[in-house]
C-alpha positions in Angstrom: -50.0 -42.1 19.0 -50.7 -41.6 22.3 -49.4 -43.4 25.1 -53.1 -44.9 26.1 -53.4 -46.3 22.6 -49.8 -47.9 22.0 -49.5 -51.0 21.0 -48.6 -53.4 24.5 -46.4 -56.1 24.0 -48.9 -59.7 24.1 -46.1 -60.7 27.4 -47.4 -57.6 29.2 -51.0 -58.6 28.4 -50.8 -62.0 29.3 -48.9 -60.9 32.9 -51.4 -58.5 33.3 -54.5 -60.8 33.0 -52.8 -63.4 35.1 -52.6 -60.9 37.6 -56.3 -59.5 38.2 -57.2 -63.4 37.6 -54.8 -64.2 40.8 -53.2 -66.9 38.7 -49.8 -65.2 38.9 -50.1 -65.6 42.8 -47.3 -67.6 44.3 -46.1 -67.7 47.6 -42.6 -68.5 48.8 -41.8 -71.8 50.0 -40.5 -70.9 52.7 -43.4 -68.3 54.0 -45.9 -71.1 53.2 -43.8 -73.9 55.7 -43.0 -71.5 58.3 -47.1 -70.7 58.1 -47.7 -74.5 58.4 -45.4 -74.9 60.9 -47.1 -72.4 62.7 -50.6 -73.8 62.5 -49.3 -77.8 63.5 -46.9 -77.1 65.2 -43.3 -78.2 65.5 -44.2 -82.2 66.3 -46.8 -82.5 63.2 -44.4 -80.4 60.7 -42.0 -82.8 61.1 -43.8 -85.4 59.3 -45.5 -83.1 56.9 -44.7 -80.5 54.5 -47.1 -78.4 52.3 -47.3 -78.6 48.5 -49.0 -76.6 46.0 -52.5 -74.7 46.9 -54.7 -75.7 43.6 -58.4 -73.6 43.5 -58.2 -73.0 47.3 -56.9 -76.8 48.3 -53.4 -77.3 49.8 -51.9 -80.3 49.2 -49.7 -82.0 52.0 -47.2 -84.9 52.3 -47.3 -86.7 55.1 -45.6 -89.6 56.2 -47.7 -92.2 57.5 -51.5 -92.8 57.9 -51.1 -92.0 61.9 -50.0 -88.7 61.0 -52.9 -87.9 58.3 -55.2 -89.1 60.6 -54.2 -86.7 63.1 -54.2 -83.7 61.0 -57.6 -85.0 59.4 -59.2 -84.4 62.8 -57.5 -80.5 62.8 -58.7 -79.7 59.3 -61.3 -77.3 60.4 -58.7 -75.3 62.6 -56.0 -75.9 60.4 -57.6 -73.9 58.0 -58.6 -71.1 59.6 -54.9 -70.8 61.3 -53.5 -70.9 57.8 -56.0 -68.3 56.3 -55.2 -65.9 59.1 -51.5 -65.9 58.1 -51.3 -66.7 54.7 -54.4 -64.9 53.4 -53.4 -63.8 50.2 -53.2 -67.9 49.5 -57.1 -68.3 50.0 -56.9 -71.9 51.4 -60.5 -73.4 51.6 -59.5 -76.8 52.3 -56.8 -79.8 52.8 -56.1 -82.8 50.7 -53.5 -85.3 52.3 -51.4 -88.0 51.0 -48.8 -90.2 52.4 -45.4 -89.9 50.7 -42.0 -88.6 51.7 -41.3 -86.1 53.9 -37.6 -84.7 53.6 
């Protein structure tokens, strides 16, 4: 057999179509809240932290309504900040919540 035509283990194939699908993308935590950081700045982050990015949407804690509101009004720029540095993440949009912020 040749080497085009041996058999590939299903955990290959599986990795593989993850992959080309961009499932398999993940970025570091900490690259994606330095990124955030960058784009709020250092006031905001402090009562925020970025969660997971699900079909383009990242999802952020915040800790109070004030805070949401505030970043609400950014979303536009927000975005395009965190596309610029984290493009690989293809962030279309925000969803906030209030919760705790460590």
């Amino acid at each position: 057999m040749s080497r085009q035509n041996a058999p590939q283990r299903i955990g290959d194939v599986v990795a593989q179509l993850l992959s080309r699908r961009g499932y398999a993308r993940e970025l570091s935590p900490a690259i994606e809240d330095q990124a955030w950081r960058e784009a709020v700045g250092n006031a905001l982050a402090e009562h925020s932290r970025p969660g997971r990015t699900r079909r383009g949407v990242l999802e952020v804690t915040v800790r109070n309504s004030t805070v949401m509101q505030e970043l609400v009004f950014q979303r536009t720029e927000l975005v395009k900040k965190l596309t610029e540095r984290l493009p690989e993440a293809k962030i279309s949009d925000l969803r906030f919540r209030v919760g705790v912020v460590d």
